[in-house]
C-alpha positions as CSV (number, residue, x, y, z in Angstrom):
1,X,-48.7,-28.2,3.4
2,X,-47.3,-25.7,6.1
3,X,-48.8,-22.9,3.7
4,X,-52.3,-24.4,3.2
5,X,-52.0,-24.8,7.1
6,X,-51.3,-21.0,7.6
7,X,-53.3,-19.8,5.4
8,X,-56.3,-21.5,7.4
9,X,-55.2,-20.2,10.5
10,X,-55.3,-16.8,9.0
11,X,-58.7,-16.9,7.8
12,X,-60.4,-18.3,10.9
13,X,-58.4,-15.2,13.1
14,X,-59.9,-13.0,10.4
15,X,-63.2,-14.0,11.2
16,X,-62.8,-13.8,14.4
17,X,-61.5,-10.7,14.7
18,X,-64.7,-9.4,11.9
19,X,-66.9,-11.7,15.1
20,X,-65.6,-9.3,17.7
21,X,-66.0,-5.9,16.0
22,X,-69.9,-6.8,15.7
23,X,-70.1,-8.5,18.8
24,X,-68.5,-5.0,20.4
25,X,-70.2,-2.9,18.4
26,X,-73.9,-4.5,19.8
27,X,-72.8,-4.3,23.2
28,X,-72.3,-0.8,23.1
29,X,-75.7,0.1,25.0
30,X,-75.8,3.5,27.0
31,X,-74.1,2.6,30.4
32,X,-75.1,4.3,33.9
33,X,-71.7,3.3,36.0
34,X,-68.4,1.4,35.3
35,X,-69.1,-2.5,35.1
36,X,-66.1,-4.6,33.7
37,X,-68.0,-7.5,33.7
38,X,-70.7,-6.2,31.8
39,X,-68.6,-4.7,28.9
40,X,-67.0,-8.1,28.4
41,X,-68.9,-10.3,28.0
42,X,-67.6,-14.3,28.7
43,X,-68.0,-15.0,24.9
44,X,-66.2,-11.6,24.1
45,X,-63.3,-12.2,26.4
46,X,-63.0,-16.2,24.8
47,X,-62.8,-14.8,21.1
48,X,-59.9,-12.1,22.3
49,X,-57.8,-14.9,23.9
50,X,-58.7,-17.1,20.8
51,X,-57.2,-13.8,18.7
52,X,-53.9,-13.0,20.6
53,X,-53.9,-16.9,20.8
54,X,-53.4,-16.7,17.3
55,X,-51.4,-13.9,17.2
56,X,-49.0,-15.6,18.5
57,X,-49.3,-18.7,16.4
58,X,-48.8,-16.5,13.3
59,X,-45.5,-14.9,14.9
60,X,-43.5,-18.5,16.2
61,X,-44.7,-19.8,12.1
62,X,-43.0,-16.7,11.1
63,X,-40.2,-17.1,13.0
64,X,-39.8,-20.8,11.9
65,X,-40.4,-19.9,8.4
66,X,-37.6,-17.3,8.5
67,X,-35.0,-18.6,10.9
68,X,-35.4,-22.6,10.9
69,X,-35.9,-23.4,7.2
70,X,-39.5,-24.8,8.3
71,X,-40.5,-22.6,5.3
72,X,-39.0,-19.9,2.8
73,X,-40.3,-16.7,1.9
74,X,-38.8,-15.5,-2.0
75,X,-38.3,-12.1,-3.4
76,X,-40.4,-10.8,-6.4
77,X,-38.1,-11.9,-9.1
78,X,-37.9,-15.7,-8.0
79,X,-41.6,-15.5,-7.8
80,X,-42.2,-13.8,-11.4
81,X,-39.3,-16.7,-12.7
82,X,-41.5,-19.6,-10.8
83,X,-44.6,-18.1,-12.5
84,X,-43.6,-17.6,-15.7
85,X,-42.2,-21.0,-15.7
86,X,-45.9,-22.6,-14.4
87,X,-46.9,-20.3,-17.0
88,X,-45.3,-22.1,-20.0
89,X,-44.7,-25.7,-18.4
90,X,-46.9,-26.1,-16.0
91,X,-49.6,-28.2,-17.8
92,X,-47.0,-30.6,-19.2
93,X,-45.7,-31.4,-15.6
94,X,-49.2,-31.8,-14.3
95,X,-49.9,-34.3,-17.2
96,X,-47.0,-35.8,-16.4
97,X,-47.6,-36.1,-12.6
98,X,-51.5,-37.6,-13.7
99,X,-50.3,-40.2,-16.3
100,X,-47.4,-41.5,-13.5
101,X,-50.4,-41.5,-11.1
102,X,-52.6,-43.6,-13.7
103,X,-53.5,-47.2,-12.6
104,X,-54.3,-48.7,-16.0
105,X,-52.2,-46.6,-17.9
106,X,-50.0,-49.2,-20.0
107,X,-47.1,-47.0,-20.8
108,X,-45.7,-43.7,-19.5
109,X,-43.8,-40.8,-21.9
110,X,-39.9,-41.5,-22.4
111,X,-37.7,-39.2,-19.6
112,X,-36.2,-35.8,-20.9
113,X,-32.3,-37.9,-20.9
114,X,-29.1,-36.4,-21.9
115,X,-29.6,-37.7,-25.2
116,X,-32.2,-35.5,-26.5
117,X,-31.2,-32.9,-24.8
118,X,-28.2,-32.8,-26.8
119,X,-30.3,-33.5,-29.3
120,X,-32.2,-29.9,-28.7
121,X,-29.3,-27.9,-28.1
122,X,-27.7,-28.4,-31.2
123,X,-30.9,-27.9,-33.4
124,X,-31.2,-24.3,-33.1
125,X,-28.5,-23.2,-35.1
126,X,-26.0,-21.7,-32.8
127,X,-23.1,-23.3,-33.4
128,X,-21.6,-22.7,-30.1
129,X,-24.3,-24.2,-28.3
130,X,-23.7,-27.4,-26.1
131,X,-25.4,-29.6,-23.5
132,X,-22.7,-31.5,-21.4
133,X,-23.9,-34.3,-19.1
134,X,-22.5,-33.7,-15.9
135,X,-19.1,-35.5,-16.7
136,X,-18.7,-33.7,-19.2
137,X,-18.8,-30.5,-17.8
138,X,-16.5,-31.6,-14.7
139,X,-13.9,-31.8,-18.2
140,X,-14.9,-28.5,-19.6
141,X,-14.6,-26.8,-16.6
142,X,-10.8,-27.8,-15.9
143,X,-9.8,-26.5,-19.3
144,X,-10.4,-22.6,-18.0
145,X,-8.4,-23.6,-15.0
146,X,-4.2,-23.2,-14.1
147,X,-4.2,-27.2,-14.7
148,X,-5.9,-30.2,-15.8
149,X,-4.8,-34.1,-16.4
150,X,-4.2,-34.9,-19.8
151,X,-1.4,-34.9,-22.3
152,X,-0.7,-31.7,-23.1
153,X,-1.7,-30.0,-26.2
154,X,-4.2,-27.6,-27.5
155,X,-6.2,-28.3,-30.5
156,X,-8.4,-26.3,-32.8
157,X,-11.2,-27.3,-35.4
158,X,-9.8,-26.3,-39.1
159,X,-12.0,-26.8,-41.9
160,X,-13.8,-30.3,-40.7
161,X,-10.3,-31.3,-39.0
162,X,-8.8,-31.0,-35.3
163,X,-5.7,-29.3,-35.2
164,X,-3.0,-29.5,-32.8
165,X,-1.6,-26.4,-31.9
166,X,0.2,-26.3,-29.1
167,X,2.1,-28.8,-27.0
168,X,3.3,-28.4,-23.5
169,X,7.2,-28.3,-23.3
170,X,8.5,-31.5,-20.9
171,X,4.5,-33.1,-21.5
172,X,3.6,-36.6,-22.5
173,X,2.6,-35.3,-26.2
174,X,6.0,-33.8,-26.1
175,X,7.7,-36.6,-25.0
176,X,6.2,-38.9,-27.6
177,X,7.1,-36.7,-29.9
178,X,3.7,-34.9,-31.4
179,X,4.0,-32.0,-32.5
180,X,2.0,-28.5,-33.3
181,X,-0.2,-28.9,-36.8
182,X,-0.5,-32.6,-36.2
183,X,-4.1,-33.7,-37.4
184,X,-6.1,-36.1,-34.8
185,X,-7.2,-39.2,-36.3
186,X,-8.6,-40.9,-33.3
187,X,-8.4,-41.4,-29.9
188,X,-8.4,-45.0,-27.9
189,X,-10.2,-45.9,-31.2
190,X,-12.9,-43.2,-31.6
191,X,-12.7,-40.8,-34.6
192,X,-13.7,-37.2,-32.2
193,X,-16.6,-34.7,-33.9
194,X,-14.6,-31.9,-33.3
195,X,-12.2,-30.1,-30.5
196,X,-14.6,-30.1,-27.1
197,X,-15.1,-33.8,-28.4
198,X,-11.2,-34.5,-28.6
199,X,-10.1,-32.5,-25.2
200,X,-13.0,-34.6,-23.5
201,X,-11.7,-38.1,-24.4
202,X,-8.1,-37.2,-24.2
203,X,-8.4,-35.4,-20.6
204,X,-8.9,-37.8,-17.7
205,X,-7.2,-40.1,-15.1
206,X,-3.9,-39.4,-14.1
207,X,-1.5,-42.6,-15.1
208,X,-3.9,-43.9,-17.7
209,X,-2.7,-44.7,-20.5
210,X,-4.2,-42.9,-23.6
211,X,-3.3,-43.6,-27.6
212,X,-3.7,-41.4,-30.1
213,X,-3.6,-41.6,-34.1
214,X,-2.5,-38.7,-36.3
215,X,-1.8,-37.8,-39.4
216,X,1.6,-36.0,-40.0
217,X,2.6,-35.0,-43.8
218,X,0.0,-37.4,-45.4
219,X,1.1,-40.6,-42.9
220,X,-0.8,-41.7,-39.9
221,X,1.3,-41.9,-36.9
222,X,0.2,-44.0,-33.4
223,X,1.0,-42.9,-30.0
224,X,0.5,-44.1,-26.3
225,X,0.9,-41.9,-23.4
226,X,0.2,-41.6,-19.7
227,X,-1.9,-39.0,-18.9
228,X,-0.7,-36.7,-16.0
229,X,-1.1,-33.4,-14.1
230,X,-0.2,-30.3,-17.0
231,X,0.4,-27.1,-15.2
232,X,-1.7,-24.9,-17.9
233,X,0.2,-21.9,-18.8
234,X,-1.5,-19.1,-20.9
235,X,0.7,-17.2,-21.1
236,X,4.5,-17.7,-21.8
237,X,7.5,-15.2,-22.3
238,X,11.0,-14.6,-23.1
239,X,13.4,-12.1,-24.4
240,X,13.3,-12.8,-28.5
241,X,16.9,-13.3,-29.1
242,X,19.9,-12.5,-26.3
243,X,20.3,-8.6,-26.2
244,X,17.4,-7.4,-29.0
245,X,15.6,-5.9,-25.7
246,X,12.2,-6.6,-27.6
247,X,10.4,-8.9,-25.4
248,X,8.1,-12.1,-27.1
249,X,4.9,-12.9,-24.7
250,X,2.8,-15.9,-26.2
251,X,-0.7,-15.6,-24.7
252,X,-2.0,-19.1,-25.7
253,X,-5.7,-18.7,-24.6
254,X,-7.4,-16.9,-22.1
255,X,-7.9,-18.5,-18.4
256,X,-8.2,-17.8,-14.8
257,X,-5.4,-15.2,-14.2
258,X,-4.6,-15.0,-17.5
259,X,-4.1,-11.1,-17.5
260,X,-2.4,-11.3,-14.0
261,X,0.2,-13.6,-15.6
262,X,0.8,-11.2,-18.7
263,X,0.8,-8.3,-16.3
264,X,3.6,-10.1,-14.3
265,X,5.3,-10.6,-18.0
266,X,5.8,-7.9,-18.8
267,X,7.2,-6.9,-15.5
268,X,9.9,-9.5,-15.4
269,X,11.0,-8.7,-19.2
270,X,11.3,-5.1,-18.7
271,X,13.7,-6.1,-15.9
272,X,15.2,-8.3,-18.4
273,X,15.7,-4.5,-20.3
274,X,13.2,-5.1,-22.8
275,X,11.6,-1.7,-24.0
276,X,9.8,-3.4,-26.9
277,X,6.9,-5.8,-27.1
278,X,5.4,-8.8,-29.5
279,X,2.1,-9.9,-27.9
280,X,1.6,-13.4,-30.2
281,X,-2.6,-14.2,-30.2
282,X,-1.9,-16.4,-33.3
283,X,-3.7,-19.8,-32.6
284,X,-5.6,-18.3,-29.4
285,X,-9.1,-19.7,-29.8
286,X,-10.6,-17.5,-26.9
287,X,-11.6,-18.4,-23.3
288,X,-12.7,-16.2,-20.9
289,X,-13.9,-12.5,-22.0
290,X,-13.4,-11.0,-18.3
291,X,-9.6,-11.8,-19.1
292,X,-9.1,-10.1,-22.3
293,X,-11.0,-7.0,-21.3
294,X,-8.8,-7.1,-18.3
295,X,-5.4,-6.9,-20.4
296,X,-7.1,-4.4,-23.2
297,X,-7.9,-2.0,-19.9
298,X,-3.8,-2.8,-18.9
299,X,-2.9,-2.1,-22.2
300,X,-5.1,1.3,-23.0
301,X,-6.0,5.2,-21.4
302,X,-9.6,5.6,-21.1
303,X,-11.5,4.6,-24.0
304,X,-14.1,2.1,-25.0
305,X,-12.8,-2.0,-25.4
306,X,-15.8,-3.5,-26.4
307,X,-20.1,-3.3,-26.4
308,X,-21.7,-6.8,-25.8
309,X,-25.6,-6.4,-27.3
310,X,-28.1,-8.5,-26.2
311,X,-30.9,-10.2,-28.4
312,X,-33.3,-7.4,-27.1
313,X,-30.8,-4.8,-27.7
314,X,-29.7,-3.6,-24.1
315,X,-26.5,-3.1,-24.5
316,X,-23.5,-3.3,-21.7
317,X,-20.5,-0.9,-23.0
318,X,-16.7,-2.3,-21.5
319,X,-14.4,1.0,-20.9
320,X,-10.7,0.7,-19.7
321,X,-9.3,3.0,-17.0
322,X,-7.7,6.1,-17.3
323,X,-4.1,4.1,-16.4
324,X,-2.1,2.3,-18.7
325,X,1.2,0.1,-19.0
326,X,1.9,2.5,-21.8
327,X,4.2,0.0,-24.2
328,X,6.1,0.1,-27.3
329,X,4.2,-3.2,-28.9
330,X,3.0,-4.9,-31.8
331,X,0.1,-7.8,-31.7
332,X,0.1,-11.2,-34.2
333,X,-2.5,-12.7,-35.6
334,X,-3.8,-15.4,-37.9
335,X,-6.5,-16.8,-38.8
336,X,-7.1,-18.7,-35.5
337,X,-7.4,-15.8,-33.4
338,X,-11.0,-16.1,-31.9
339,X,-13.6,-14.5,-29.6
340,X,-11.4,-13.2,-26.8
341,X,-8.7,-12.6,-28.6
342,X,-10.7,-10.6,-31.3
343,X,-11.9,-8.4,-28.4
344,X,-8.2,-7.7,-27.3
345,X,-7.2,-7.1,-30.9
346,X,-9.9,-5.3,-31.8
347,X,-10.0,-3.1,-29.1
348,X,-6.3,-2.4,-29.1
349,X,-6.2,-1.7,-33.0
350,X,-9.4,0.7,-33.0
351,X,-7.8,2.7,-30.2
352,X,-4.4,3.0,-32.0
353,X,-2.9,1.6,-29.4
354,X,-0.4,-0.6,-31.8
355,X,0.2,-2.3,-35.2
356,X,-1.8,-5.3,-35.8
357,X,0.6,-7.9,-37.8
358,X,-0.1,-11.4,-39.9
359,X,-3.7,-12.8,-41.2
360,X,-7.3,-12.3,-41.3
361,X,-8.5,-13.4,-37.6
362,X,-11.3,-16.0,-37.5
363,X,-14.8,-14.0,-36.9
364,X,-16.2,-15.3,-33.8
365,X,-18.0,-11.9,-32.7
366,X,-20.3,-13.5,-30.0
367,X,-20.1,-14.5,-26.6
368,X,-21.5,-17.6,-24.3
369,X,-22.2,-18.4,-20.5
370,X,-22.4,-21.3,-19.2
371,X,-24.9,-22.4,-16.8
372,X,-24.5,-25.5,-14.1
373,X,-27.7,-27.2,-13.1
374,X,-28.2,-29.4,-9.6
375,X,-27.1,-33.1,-11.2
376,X,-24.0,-31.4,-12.6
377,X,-25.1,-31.4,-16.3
378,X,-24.7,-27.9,-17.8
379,X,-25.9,-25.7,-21.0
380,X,-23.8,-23.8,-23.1
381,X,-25.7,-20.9,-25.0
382,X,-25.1,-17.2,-26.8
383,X,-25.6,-14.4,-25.1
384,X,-24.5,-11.5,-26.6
385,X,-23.2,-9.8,-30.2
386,X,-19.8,-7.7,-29.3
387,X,-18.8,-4.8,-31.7
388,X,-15.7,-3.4,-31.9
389,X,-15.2,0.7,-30.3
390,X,-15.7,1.6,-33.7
391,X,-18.9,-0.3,-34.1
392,X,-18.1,-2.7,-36.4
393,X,-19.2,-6.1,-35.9
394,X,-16.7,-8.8,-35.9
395,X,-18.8,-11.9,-36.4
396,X,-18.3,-13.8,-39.4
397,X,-16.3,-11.0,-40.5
398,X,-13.1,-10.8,-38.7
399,X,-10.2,-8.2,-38.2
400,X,-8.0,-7.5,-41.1
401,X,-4.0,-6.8,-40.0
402,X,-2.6,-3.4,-40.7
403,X,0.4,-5.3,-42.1
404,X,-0.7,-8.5,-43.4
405,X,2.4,-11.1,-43.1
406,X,2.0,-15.2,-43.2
407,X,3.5,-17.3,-39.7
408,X,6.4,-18.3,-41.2
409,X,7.3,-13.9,-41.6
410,X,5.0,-12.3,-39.1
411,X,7.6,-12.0,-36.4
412,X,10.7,-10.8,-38.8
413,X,8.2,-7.6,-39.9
414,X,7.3,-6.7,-36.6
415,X,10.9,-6.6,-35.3
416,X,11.1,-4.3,-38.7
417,X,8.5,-2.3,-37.4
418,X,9.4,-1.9,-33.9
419,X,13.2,-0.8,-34.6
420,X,11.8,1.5,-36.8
C-alpha cells in the first residue's frame, strides 16, 4: 500500500518537474531589464512549491521507511531469493489466494500440514533427511546441548534395531538397572522407527514417569523411571589403571564444547602424569562437525582435516593451525563410529598423526544443517560430501583401522602399542 502510494507521488513530481522545464524553457523571451515578476510566472512559482513540497514528502517517507519500520528497504540477495521464489511458486499461491476468495467454490485444497511434509522429506532418498514439527525440534535441539531431561542413555540404530549404548552413571536408566547393548522394544507402549524416534519419546517432562521394554539376551525386560535433568557429558576421562600414566578419554558424541572439554582432559590427566593417550570414538554416532574439526586442529600441525563438496562442486577446504597439543596417542574405533567422528579419524590417520585401533567405522561421509522456520517446525537436509586429506571418500565406505582389534581387545593392543 505505502509503496503503490510512493510510487504515485513520484510520478506526479516527475511530471511536474518535466511541466516546469517547458514551462521555463517558453518563458525564456529576450528581456530588456531585470523583472522578477515577469520571469516567474504565478503558475511557475505554484509548480516549484508543489516540487520542493514533494521533495520533502519523499524525504520524511524515506525517513519512516528507514528508521520507523513504516516500510523496509532489502538488499539484492533477499530480493533475487523473493523473486526466484515468485518465480517457481508464485502462481500456486495466487490460485490459492483466488479459490479461498471464491464465493461458490464448494471445497478448498487440503493445507500443506506436518503430515505430508514428512511425507516429502523422506521421499527423496536421503536418508538423513527429516521434517520435525516444531515439538519435535524443541527435542532435537537439546540433544546437542550440555543437558537435557530424560533418562539417560544414548542409543544407535543397528541393522533395523535401536541400540543402547551408553548409560549415564548415577541416571534413572542406570538406576533401574539398563544397561549398554540393551535392544528397545517400546516405549510407554509404542514400538519407535528408529533412534531420533526413540530419544523423542523417551526425552520430556522432568518427574514423569516413563516405561520402557527391552530385550536383554533373548528376554524382554520392563522398566519405569522418572525422567529428570542429565547433565550430558561428551566427553569423559580417567587415568586407565592407577600408575600406567596412559590416560583413557571417552568422547561419546560431539556437542556444544565438546572440544573445550577434551582440551581441558587432557590438561587434568597430564597433571595426573599421564604422557600417553587412548581417545575411545567407538559408538560415537557424530554431532556437530565444527567440534571435531576443532579437536583434529588441537590434535595436528598445519595440514588439511577435511574438504566438504557441495552438490555443485564448490568446495570449502578445513585446515588446522600450525600449533598442536603434540601427544603420544592412539584412536578406537568400531563400527559405530560415524560422520564426526570419521572426520576426526580420518583426518588424524591420513596425517599420521597416530594408530587407528579396532573395526571398520560405519561410512557416513556427508554432512546436514538444520534449518528453523517461524512456527518452530524445522528441516533437516544434506549439504555436503566430505573427503578425507587424502581424497578419499568416506561415504558408504568407511575407514579401515591400521590394527584391526574387536571391543572386547582393542584397548589391551593399544596399551601394546603405546609401551612400545
Amino acid at each position: 500500500m505505502q509503496g503503490r502510494y510512493c510510487r504515485a507521488v513520484l510520478y506526479r513530481f516527475m511530471e511536474e518537474l518535466k511541466k516546469t522545464e517547458l514551462n521555463n524553457a517558453s518563458e525564456q523571451a529576450p528581456r530588456e531589464t531585470h523583472n522578477p515578476d515577469k520571469e516567474f510566472a504565478p503558475k511557475t512559482k505554484n509548480r516549484i512549491f508543489f516540487i520542493l513540497g514533494v521533495a520533502c514528502c519523499l524525504a520524511v517517507l524515506f525517513a519512516f521507511y528507514k528508521f520507523q519500520n513504516f516500510g523496509r528497504f532489502i538488499t539484492q540477495g533477499d530480493y533475487e531469493y523473493y523473486r526466484e521464489l515468485d518465480e517457481n511458486y508464485g502462481k500456486y499461491n495466487e490460485i490459492l489466494r483466488m479459490i479461498g476468495e471464491d464465493p461458490i467454490a464448494t471445497s478448498q485444497p487440503g493445507e500443506i500440514d506436518d503430515a505430508k511434509l514428512k511425507e516429502l522429506v523422506a521421499s527423496i532418498g536421503d536418508p538423513y533427511a527429516e521434517y520435525f514439527t516444531a515439538e519435535e525440534y524443541k527435542e532435537f535441539e537439546k540433544h546437542y546441548k550440555g543437558d537435557y531431561v530424560g533418562i539417560g542413555v544414548g542409543v544407535l540404530d543397528e541393522e533395523g534395531k535401536v541400540i543402547i549404548k551408553n548409560v549415564v552413571e548415577g541416571g534413572p536408566a542406570d538406576e533401574a538397572g539398563i544397561k549398554p547393548e540393551d535392544v528397545i522394544i517400546s516405549v510407554d507402549g509404542t514400538k519407535p522407527k528408529d533412534s531420533t524416534d526413540a530419544v523423542n519419546m523417551i526425552t520430556g517432562e522432568s518427574g514423569v514417569e516413563v516405561s520402557l521394554v527391552i530385550e536383554r539376551n533373548g528376554e524382554e525386560l520392563e522398566f519405569k523411571m522418572n525422567r529428570t535433568k542429565i547433565e550430558n557429558e561428551s566427553v569423559t576421562y580417567s587415568e586407565l589403571t592407577p600408575g600406567s600414566g596412559i590416560g583413557y578419554i571417552k568422547i561419546t558424541s560431539f556437542i556444544d564444547d565438546t572440544a573445550k572439554d577434551f582440551k581441558l582432559a587432557v590438561r587434568d590427566l597430564k597433571n595426573m602424569g599421564c604422557d600417553k593417550f587412548i581417545v575411545d570414538l567407538r559408538d560415537n554416532g557424530g554431532g556437530l562437525t565444527e567440534e571435531s574439526i576443532e579437536i583434529a586442529d588441537y590434535l595436528l600441525p598445519a595440514c588439511k582435516i577435511m574438504t566438504e563438496v557441495k552438490k555443485d562442486g564448490t568446495e570449502t577446504v578445513h585446515n588446522s593451525k600450525a600449533s598442536s597439543a603434540d601427544l603420544n596417542f592412539v584412536v578406537l574405533t568400531n563400527m559405530n563410529t560415524a560422520s564426526a567422528s570419521e572426520i576426526l579419524a580420518g583426518a588424524l590417520q591420513d596425517n599420521d598423526a597416530c594408530l587407528i585401533i579396532g573395526e571398520k567405522t560405519f561410512g557416513k561421509g556427508v554432512t546436514q544443517i538444520t534449518r528453523r522456520f517461524r512456527d518452530g517446525s524445522a528441516v533437516k537436509l544434506t549439504t555436503t560430501e566430505y573427503f578425507r586429506p587424502s581424497g578419499e571418500t568416506v561415504n558408504e565406505i568407511g575407514i579401515t583401522p591400521d590394527i584391526e582389534a574387536t571391543d572386547d581387545k582393542a584397548i589391551d593392543v593399544a596399551v601394546e602399542e603405546l609401551n612400545k
